[in-house]
N, C-alpha and C positions, 0 to 999 in steps of 0.2 A: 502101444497107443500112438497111433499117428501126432503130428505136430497140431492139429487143428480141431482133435477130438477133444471136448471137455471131458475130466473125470465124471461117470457113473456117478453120483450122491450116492452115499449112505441110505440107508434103510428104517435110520435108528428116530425113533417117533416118544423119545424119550420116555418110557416105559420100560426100565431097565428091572426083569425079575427074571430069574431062571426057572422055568417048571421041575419035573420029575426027571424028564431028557435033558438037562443040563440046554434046553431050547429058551431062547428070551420069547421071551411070552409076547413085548413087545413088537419087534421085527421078526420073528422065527428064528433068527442068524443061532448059529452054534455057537460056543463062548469060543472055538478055534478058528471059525469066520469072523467073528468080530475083534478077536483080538488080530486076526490079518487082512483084513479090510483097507489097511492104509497101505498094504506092502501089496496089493495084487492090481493088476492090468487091469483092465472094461471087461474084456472078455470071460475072464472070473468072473469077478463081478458079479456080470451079466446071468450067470450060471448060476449064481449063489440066489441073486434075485430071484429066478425061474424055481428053486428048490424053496425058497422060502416061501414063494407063492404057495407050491405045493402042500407042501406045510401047514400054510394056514387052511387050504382047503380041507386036509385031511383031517384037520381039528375042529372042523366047523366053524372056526373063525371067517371064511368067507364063504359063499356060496355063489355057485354061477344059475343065474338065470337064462334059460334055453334061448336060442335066437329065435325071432319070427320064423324065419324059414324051416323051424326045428318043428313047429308045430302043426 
């Protein structure tokens, strides 16, 4: 991390429960993301965000709606 990058935020939307995958249900973070969340770069991070995303999409927690141009 450069001198002039702020840290990445957290994820965590305080909803701390574990599902089945040992996944918080609140952020998606894995309990081995979250418990290294303070110890990693932006670019982690950054990486761990993009999987969480995933994550929620694959759970139906979010859903993407098509662009204009999709249609």
């Amino acid at each position: 991390m450069n001198a002039t990058e702020r840290p990445v935020l957290s994820p965590c939307v305080n909803i701390c429960a574990l599902d089945e995958d040992d996944i918080c249900t609140g952020c998606q973070r894995t309990v081995e993301e979250i418990t290294r969340w303070s110890r990693m770069d932006n670019e982690e991070r950054r990486r761990v965000l993009g999987l969480c995303h995933e994550r929620a999409k694959s759970s139906g927690l979010i859903w993407m709606l098509p662009s204009r141009s999709d249609s």
